[in-house]
N, C-alpha and C positions, 0 to 999 in steps of 0.2 A: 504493500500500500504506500501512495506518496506522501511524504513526511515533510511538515511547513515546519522550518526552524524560524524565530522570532522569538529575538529577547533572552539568547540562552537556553529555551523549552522546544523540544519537538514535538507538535502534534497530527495526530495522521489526519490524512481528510480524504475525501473524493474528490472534493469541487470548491470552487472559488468564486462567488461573488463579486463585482464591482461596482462601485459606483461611477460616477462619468466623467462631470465637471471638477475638476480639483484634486480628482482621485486618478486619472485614465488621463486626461489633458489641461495642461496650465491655464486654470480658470482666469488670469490676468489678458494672456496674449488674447484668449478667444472671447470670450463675452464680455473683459473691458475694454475691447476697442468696439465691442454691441453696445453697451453700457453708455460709452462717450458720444458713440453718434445719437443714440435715442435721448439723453438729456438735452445735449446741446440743442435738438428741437425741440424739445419740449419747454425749454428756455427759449426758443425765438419767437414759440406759440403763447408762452405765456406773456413773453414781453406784446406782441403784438396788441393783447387785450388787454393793457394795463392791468397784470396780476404779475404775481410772484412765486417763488416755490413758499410753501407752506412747512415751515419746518426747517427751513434750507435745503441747500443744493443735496447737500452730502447725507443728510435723511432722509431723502424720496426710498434711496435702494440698499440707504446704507453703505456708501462708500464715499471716501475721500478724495477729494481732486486738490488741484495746484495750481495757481494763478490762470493757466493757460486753458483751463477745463480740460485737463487730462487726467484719468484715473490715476491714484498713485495709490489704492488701498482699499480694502473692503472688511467689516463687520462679520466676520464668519458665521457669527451667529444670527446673522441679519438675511431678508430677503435678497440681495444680490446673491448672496450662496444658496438657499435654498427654499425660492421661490419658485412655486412652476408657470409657466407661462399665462394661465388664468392670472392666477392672482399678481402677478407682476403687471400684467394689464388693469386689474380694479385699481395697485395702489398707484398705476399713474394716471389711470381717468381721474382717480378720485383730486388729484392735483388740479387738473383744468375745470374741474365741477366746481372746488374751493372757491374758483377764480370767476365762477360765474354760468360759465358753459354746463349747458343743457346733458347728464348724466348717458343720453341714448346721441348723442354728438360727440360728446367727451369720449367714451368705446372709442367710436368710431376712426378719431383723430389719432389715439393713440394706436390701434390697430394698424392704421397705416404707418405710423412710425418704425415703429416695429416691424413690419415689413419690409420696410427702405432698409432698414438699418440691417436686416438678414440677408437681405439681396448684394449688400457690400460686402457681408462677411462673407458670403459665397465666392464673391472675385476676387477676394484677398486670400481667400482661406487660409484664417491668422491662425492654426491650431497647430498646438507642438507637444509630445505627450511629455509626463513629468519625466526627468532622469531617472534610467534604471528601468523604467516601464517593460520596454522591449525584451532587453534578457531576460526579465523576469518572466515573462508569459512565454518564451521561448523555451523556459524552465519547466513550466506548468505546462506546456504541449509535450516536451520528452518522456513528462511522466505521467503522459495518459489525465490529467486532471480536469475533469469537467467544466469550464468556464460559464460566466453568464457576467451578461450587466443588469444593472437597476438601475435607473436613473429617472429624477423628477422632468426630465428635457423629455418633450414630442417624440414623437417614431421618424418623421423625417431629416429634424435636424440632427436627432441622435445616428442612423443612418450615414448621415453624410460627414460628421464627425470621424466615425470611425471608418470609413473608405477613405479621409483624406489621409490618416492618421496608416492607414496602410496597416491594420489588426484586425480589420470586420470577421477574418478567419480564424480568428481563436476564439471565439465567441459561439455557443450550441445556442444559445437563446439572448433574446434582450427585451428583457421587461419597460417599457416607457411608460409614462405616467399617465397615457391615453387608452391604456391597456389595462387598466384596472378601476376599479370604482372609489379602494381608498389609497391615497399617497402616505409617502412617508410622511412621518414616522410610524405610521400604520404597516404592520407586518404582511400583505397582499403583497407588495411586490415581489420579496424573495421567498414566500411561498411559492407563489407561481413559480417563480424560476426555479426552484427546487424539484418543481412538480413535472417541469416541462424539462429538463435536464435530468431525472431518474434520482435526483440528490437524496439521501438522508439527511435529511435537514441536522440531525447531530453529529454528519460529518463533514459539516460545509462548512466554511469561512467567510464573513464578511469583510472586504477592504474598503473605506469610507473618508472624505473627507471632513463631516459633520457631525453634529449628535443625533441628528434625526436619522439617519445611517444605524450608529450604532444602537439605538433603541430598537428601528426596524428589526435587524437581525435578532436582539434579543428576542421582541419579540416572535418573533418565526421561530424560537427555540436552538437558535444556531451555534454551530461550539466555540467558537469564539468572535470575538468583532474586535477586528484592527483598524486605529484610527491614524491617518498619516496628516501631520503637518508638520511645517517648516516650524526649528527649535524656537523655543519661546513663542509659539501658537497654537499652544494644546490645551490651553483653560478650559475650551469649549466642548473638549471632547471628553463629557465627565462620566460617561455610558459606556466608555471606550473598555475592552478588557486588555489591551494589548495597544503601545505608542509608537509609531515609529515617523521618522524624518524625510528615509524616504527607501526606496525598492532594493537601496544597495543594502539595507539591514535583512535582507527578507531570502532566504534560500529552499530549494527545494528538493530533496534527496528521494529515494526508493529503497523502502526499506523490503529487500528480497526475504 
């Protein structure tokens, strides 16, 4: 059986869980150059109608910018990390509703922004996966290890994330957040994927970059949940049973 070493402890598993944004690809390069284009209009929309952000700039999504309105930072605990596209759309309608605009036009506005904004990210396709990603799944395919994703992102952008990223084939399943009835932190997602990948859910492992990650799996019953963030950004991951930095902590043996 394949044996996950992490942290000094080896435990066997069948399968491996992911999550997507933060976990699988550097949530900076790819959804905060999303993030910058969709403010920056929503700042030209608001200025247009004599309103303002409600909160300020860097409370809409929970991330921090610099003079120049460029992201330098994000709230891990905040919707920028783990909002699904619904509700990322209510909390910026609910900005130009603030300001005046009609609730079924505010949608609307913001809908198209966020379109524009994915349509750039498609020409640019700014997505790079975290260091270490690659060997490690290259790890997890030698030893026969069942893969899946879970991610609060759509089926399509998820899709095209992972073709650009060049891994869509270590992947047996991908759970998206359109594909279930409840999201994280609600344990539906890596049920399914346990269910549709043959898992023992007490022999799978969760890899996450949030708490709503690591809850998920607990709740699904799962044997352990690994939470990865850059040093001095693991407050948040207080669900987490297992810390790591990043993929080069993480190895994968066969125990014959």
């Amino acid at each position: 059986m394949p044996i996950l070493h992490v942290n000094g402890q080896a435990i066997a598993c069948q399968g491996i869980l992911f999550d997507k944004d933060g976990t699988l690809l550097d949530l900076m390069a790819t959804w905060g150059t999303w993030a910058e284009l969709v403010i920056r209009s929503m700042e030209a929309h608001l200025t247009l109608i004599g309103g303002s952000f409600t909160g300020g700039k860097d409370g809409v999504l929970g991330t921090s910018h610099n003079g120049a309105g460029q992201l330098t930072g994000y709230d891990p605990s905040g919707p920028f990390s783990m909002a699904t596209p619904e509700e990322t759309h209510g909390i910026l309608a609910w900005q130009l509703y603030s300001a005046g605009v009609p609730w079924n036009e505010a949608l609307t506005r913001v809908m198209n922004m966020t379109k524009e904004a994915s349509n750039e990210l498609r020409k640019s396709r700014a997505v790079h996966p975290l260091p270490g990603l690659v060997p490690f799944l290259q790890q997890c395919a030698g030893a026969s290890l069942k893969l899946g994703v879970v991610t609060s992102d759509e089926a399509q952008s998820t899709a095209e994330h992972l073709e650009w990223l060049g891994i869509s084939g270590y992947f047996g399943t991908v759970v998206t957040r359109d594909r279930v009835i409840h999201g994280k932190p609600a344990p539906e997602m890596a049920e399914t994927a346990c269910r549709e990948l043959g898992l023992d859910p007490e022999q799978t492992i969760l890899i996450g970059d949030s708490n709503a990650d690591m809850q998920m799996g607990r709740g699904a019953g799962l044997s352990l949940t690994i939470g990865i963030a850059s040093p001095g950004a693991q407050e948040h991951l207080a669900d987490a049973d297992r810390l790591i930095t990043g993929y080069d902590e993480l190895k994968i043996t066969v125990n014959i």
